[in-house]
DODOKE-461664 format. One record per residue (C-alpha): residue number from 1; residue in one letter; y, z, x. Coordinates in pm, whole numbers, plus 32768, in hexadecimal, padded with zeros to 4 digits. Example, Ala and Ser with C-alpha at 12.3 -4.5 7.8 and 13.67 -1.06 7.14 Angstrom:
REM residues 2
DRENZA keke nuti    v    w    u
DRENZA    1    a 7E3E 830C 84CE
DRENZA    2    s 7F96 82CA 8557
This chain:
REM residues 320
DRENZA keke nuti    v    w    u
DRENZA    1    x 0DFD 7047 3B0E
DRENZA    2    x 0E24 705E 3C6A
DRENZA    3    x 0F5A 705A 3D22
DRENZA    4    x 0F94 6F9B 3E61
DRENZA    5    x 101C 7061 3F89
DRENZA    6    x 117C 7010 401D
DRENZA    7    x 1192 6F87 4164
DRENZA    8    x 1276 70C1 41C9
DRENZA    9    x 1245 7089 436D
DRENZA   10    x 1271 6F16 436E
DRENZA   11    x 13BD 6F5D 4293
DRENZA   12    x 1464 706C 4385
DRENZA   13    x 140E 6F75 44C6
DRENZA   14    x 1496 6E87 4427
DRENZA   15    x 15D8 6F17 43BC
DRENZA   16    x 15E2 6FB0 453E
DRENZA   17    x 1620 6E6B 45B1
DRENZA   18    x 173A 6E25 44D9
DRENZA   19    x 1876 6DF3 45C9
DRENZA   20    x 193E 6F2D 4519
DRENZA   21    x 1825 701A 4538
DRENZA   22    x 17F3 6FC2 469D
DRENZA   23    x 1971 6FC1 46E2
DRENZA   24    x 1988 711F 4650
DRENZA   25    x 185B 71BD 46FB
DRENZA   26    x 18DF 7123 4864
DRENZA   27    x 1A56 71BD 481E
DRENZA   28    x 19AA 730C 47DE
DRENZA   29    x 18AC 72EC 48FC
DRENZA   30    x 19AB 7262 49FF
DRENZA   31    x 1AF7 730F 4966
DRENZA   32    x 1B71 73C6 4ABA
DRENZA   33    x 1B37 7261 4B76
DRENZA   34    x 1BF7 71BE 4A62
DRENZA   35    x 1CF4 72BA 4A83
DRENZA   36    x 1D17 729C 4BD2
DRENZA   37    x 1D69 7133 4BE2
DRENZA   38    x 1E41 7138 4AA9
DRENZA   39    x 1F88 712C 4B53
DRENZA   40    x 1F36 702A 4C33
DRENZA   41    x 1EE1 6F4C 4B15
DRENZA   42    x 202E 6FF1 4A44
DRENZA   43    x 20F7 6F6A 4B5A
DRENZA   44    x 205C 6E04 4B86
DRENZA   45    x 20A4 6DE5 4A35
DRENZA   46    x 2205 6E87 4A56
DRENZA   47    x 2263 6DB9 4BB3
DRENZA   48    x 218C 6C94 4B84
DRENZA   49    x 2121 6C2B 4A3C
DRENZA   50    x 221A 6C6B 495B
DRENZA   51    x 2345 6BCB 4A51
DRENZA   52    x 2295 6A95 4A1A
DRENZA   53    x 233B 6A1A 48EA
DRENZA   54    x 2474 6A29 49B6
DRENZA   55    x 23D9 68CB 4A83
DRENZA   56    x 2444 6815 4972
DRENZA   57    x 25DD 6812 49FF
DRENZA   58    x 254C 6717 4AFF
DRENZA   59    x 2539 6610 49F2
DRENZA   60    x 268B 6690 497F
DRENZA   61    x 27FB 6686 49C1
DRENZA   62    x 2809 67F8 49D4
DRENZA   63    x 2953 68C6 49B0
DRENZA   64    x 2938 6A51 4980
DRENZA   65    x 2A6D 69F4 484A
DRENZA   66    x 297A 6940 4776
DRENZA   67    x 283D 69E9 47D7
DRENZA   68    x 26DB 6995 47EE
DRENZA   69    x 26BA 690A 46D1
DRENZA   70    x 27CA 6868 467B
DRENZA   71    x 280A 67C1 47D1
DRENZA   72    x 27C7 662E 4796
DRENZA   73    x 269E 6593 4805
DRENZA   74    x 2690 64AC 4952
DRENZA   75    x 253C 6456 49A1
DRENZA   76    x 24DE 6412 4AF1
DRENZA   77    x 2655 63E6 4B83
DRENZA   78    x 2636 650A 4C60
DRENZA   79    x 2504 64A0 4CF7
DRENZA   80    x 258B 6326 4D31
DRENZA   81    x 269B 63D2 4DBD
DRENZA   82    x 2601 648D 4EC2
DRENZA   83    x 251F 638A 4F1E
DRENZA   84    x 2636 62B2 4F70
DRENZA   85    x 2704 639B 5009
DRENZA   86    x 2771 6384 5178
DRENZA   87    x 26A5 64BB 51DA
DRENZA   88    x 2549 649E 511D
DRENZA   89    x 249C 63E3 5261
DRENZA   90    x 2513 6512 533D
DRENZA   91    x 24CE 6625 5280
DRENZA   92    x 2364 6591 5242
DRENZA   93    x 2326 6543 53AF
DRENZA   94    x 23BF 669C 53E8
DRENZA   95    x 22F9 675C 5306
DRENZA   96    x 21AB 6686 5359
DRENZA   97    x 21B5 66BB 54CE
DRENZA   98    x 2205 682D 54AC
DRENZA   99    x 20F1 6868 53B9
DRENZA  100    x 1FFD 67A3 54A0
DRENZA  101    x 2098 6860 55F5
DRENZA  102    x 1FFF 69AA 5521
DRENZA  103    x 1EC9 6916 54D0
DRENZA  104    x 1E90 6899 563E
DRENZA  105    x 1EEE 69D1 56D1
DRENZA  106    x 1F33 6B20 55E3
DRENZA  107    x 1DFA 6ADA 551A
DRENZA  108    x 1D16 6AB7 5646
DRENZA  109    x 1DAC 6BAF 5722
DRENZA  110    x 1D02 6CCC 5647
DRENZA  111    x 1BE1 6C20 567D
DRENZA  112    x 1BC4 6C46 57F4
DRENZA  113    x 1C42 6D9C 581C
DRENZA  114    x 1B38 6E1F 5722
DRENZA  115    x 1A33 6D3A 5827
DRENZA  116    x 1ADC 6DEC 5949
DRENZA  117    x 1AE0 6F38 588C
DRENZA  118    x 197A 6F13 583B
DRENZA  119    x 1918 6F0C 599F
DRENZA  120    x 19D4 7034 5A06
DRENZA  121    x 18A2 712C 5AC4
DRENZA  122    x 19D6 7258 5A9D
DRENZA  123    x 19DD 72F6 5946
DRENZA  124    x 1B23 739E 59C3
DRENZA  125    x 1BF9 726C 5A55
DRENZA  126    x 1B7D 71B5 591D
DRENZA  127    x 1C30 72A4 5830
DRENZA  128    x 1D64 728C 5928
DRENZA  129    x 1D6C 711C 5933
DRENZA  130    x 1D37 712D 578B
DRENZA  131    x 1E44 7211 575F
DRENZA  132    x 1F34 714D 583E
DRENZA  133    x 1EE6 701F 5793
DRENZA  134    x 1EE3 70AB 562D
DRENZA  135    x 2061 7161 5656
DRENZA  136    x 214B 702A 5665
DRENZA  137    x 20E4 6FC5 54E5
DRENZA  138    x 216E 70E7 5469
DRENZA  139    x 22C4 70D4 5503
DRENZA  140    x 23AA 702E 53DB
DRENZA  141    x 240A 6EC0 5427
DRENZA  142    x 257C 6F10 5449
DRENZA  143    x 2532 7004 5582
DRENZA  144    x 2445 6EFD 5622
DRENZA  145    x 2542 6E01 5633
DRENZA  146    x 264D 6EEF 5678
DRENZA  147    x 257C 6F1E 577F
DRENZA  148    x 2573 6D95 57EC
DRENZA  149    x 26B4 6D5C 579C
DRENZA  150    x 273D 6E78 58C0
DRENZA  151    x 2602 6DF2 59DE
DRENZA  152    x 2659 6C79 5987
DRENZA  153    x 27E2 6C9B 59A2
DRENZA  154    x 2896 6C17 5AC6
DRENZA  155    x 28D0 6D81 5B4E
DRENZA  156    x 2752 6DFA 5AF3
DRENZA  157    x 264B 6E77 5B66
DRENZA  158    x 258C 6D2C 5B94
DRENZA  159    x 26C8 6C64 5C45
DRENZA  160    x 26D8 6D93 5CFF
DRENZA  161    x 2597 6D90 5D9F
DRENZA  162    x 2568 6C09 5DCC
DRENZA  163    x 26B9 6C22 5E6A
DRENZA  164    x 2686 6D0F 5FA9
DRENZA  165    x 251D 6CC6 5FD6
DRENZA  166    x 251F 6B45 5F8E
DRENZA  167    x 267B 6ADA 5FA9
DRENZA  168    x 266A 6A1D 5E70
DRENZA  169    x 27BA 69E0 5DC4
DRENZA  170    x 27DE 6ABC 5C8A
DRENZA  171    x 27C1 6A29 5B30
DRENZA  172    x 2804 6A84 59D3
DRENZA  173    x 2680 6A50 594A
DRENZA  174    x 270A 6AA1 57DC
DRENZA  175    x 281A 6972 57E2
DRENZA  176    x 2729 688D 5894
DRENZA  177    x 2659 6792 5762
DRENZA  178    x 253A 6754 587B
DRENZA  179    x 24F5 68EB 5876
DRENZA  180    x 24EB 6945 572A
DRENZA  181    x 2378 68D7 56E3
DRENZA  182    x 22DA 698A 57FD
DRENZA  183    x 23B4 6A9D 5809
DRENZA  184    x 2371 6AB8 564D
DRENZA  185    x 21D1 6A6F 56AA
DRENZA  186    x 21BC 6B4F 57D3
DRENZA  187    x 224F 6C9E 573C
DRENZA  188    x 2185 6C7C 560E
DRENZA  189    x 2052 6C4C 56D5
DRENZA  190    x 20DC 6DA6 573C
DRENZA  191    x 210E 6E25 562E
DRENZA  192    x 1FEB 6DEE 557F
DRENZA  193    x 1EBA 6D94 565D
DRENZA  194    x 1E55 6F16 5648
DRENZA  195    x 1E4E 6F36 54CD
DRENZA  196    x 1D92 6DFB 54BA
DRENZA  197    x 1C8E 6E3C 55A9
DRENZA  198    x 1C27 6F6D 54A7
DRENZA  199    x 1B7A 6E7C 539A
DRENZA  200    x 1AA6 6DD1 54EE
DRENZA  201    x 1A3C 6F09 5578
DRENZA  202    x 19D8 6FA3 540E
DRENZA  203    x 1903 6E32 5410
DRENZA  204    x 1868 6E86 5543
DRENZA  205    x 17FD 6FDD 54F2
DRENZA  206    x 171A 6F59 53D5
DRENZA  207    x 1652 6E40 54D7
DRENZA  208    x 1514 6EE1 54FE
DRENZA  209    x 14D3 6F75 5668
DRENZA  210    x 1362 6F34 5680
DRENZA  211    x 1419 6D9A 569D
DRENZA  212    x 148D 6DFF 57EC
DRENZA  213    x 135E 6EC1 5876
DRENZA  214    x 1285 6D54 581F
DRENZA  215    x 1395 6CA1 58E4
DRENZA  216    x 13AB 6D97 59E4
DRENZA  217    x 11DB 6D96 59ED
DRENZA  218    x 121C 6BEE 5A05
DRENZA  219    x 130C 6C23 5B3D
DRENZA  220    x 1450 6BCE 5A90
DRENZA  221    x 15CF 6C38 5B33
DRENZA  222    x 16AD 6CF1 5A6E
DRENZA  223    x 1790 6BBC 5A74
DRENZA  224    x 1667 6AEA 59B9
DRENZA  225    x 164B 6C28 5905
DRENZA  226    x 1778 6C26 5880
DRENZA  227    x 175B 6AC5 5833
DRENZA  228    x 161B 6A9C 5772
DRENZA  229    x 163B 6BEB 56C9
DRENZA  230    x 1775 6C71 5699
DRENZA  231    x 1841 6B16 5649
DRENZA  232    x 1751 6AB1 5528
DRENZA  233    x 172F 6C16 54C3
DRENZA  234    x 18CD 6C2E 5486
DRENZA  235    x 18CD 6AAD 5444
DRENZA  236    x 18D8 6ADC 52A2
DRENZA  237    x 19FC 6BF6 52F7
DRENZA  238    x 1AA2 6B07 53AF
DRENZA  239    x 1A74 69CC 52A5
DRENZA  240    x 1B09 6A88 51A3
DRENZA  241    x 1C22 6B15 524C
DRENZA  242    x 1C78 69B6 52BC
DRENZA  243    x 1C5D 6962 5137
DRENZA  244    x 1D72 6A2C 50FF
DRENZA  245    x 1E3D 69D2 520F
DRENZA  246    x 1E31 688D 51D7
DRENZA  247    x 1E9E 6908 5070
DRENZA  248    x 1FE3 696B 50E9
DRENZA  249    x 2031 6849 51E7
DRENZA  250    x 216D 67F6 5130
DRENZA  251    x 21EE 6949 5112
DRENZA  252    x 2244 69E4 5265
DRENZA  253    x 22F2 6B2F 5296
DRENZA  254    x 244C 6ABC 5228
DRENZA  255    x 24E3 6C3F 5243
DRENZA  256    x 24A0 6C52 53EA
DRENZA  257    x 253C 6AE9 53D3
DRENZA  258    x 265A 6B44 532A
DRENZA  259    x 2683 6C5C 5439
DRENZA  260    x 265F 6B86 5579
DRENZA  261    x 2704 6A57 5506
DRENZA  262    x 2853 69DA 552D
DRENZA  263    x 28F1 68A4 5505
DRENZA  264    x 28A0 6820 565E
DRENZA  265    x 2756 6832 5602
DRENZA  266    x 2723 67A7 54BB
DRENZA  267    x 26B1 6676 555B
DRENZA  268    x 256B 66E7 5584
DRENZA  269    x 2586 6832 54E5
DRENZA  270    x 25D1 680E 5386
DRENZA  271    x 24D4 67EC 529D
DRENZA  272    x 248C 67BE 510D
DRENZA  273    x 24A2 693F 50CB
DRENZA  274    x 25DC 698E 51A7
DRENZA  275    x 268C 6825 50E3
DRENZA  276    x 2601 68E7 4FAC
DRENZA  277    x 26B4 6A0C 4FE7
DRENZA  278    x 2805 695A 5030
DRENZA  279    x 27FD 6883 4F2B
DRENZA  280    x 279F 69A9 4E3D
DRENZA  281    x 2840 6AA3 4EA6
DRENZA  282    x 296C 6A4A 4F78
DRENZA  283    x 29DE 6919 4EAD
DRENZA  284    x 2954 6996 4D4E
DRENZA  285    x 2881 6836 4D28
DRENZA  286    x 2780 68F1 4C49
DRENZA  287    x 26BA 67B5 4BBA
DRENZA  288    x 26E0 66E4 4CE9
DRENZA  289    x 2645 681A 4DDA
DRENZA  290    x 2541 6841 4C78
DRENZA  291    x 24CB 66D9 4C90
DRENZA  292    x 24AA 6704 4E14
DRENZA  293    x 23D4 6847 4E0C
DRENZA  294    x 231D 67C8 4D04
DRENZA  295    x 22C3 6661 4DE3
DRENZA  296    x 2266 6757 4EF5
DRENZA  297    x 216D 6828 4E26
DRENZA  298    x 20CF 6708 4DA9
DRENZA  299    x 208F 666F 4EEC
DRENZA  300    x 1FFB 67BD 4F5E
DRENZA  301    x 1F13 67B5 4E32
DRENZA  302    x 1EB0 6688 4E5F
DRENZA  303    x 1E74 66D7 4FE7
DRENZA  304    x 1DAE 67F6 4F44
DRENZA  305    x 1CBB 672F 4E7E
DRENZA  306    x 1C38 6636 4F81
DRENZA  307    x 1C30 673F 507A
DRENZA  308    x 1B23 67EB 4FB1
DRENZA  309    x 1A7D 66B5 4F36
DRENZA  310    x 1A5C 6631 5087
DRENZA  311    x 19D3 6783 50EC
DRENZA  312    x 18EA 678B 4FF3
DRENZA  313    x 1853 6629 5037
DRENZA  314    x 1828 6660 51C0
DRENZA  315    x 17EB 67D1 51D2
DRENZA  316    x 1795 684B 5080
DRENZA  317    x 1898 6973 50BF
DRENZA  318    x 198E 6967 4FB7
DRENZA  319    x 1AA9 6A38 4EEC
DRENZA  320    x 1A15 69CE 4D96
């Protein structure tokens, strides 16, 4: 009697695709990768993820005497609260127009500099003009407005100069509502238009140069060069930066806020994150501030989503 042969191959491929085989091979294949972006997940999950079970004192009357758990439940009381309050319409108008002042301007400022960059003949003033740029992001938010604080005071630099050249009367720009905007906008366009303009100019680099030697053949400027070629060459760059910006539209840089504000300007200064913080923090209103930041990530999230579904129906470029 013969006996039939076991299908030994078709066995080990098909345990190989098994999810635990594959999951151990990868981990001993990739271990120095995973190793190196183990603490970046360790503190997601530290910072991020595990902080999350502490939304639930927005839905409660939370006291630090009874605890977490044992604080009653209110349901949506803090969020009917804030929506009624006297200041929800300003801090939303405040916070929208800021966020879309830094889309309008600080997100396309990069933009042009890396076009202007780009068209730079000098390898030498190029570097100069990068390195100029690139230095003001790494000077810590406190010095930078330290620094507009002393050129925007009644005595500064700025009232200084208007002053004997100009005769213009001086003014206290940091007391002043009507300032705050621009002066917020303009330094971070300062700020940050040089760190920004790295991702474009990396997007640039990878266009391929034989593009421009067919447009230069057909007669083309370096203006309609730079318009045919290098804006839909950096245009996917740009989509999905604008993705995430528009990810973060409710969230604007509350910590240079707190800095430059003051009371005279909380008309048109104050916005959900700087309430957030003196609600919070100042007045100890833990759920109310909770069920605030909690409205504010949602909207983002939200803002998120059909940002990258409308993306993805008009220009196929998406996040996911």
């Amino acid at each position: 009697m013969q006996l039939e042969a076991r299908p030994v191959a078709k066995l080990n491929a098909a345990d190989k695709l098994k999810f635990g085989y594959r999951l151990k091979r990868d981990l001993k294949v990739n271990r120095y990768l995973y190793l190196m972006v183990f603490p970046v997940v360790l503190f997601y999950i530290v910072f991020h993820y595990i902080p999350m079970y502490g939304i639930q004192i927005a839905f409660k009357d939370y006291s630090p005497a009874t605890g977490m758990w044992h604080s009653p439940w209110v349901g949506l009381k803090y969020f009917n609260d804030f929506f009624h309050s006297f200041y929800f319409g300003r801090l939303i108008k405040n916070t929208l127009l800021l966020s879309l002042y830094e889309l309008l301007f600080q997100f396309t400022a990069p933009i042009v500099l890396a076009f202007l960059l780009n068209e730079l003949r000098s390898a030498l003033f190029k570097r100069i003009v990068q390195t100029v740029a690139y230095l003001p992001y790494f000077i810590s938010i406190v010095v930078v407005v330290g620094f507009i604080v002393d050129f925007l005071a009644r005595d500064g630099l700025i009232n200084n100069i208007l002053s004997a050249l100009f005769g213009i009367e001086k003014v206290a720009y940091l007391a002043e509502p009507g300032w705050f905007r621009t002066i917020f906008v303009s330094s971070g366009i300062w700020q940050n238009v040089g760190w920004g303009t790295i991702i474009y100019l990396a997007a640039i680099a990878t266009i391929d140069p034989s593009l421009y030697e067919a447009a230069k053949v057909d007669g083309a400027n370096r203006f309609q060069q730079a318009l045919h070629i290098t804006l839909p060459g950096i245009t996917p760059t740009i989509i999905i930066l604008l993705i995430l910006q528009i990810g973060s539209l409710m969230s604007v840089n509350s910590d240079k806020i707190l800095l430059m504000y003051n009371t005279a300007t909380y008309e048109t200064a104050d916005v959900i994150g700087t309430y957030v913080y003196r609600k919070g923090i100042l007045e100890a209103s833990f759920s109310y501030s909770a069920a605030i930041g909690l409205f504010n990530s949602v909207i983002n999230f939200i803002l998120l989503v059909l940002a990258n579904s409308i993306s993805k129906r008009v220009t196929e470029t998406k996040l996911w």
